[in-house]
Every structure is written in structure tokens, then in C-alpha cells.
N, C-alpha and C positions, 0 to 999 in steps of 0.2 A: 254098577257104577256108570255102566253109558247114558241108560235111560236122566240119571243123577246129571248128569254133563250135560245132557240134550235139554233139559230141564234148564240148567246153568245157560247154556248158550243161547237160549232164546229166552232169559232173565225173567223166568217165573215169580211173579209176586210173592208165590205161596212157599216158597223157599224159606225152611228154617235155618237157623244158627246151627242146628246139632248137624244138616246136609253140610250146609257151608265150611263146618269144622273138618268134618270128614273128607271133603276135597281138599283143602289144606294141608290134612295131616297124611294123604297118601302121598303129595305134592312136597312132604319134607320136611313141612314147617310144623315147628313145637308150638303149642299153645303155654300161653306163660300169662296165667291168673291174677291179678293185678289185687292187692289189697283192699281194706277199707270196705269191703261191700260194693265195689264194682260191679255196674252191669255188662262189662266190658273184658272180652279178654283179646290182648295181644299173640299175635303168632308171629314167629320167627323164624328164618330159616340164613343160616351163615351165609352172607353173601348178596342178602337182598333185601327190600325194604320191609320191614315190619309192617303187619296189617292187622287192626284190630277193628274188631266185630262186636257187636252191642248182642247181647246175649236175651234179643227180647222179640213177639210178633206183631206185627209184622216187619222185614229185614227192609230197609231202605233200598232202592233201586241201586244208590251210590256203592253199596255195600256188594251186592248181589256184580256188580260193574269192577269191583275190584277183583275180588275173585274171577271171574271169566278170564281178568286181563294175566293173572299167574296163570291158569290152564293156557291162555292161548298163547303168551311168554315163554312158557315151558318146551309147549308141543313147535314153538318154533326153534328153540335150541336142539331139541332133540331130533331138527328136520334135517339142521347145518350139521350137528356132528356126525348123523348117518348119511349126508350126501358129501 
């Protein structure tokens, strides 16, 4: 998972949707499959905003830019509630 993160933080082009899901889904959030033949699945997590991801390659920068900001959102909560 770090090498995946270190990859993530310095916003790898070559970053797939199945990477990006898996930072998500250790992160909390559900993936919730949207009908119709979507390329597209939303994740969720109680509490925060929904992010959905295009299920195609290559992943958009913007995409790749949302996810870092839930890891770095995260890892700064989890900095305030142990300091």
C-alpha cells in the first residue's frame, strides 16, 4: 500500500481505477455502482463528500487530485486526534 500512496502523491498518470478504488475502500468509503451501464462508480463514505471515478484508462489528473486530497484529509485528522 505505501509504494500505492507514494505513487498517489506524486499523481502518477498511470494510476488505474482498480488502484484508486482500493485507496478509497481502505479509506472507508463504499463503492456504490450506479445503473444504466455507467462508466462511472460513486464512493461514499458517512460523513463526507462523495467521489466518483470513471471506471476507464487512462484516470484524469482531476480524478487522481481528488483521491490524494481524501488521503491527505485523512492522515491530517488522524494527526489532530493523536496530538
Amino acid at each position: 500500500m505505501e509504494k500505492l500512496l507514494d505513487r498517489l502523491y506524486k499523481l502518477d498518470p498511470d494510476l488505474r481505477y482498480e488502484e484508486l478504488a482500493k485507496i478509497l475502500i481502505v479509506y472507508g468509503y463504499k463503492p456504490n455502482e450506479t445503473g444504466g451501464g455507467s462508466s462511472h462508480v460513486t464512493f461514499r463514505k458517512k460523513g463526507c463528500n462523495p467521489i466518483t471515478i470513471p471506471r476507464h484508462h487512462p484516470i484524469k489528473k482531476a480524478y487522481i487530485e481528488m483521491v490524494r486530497d481524501v488521503v491527505l484529509s485523512e492522515a491530517s485528522e488522524k494527526d489532530d486526534q493523536e496530538g
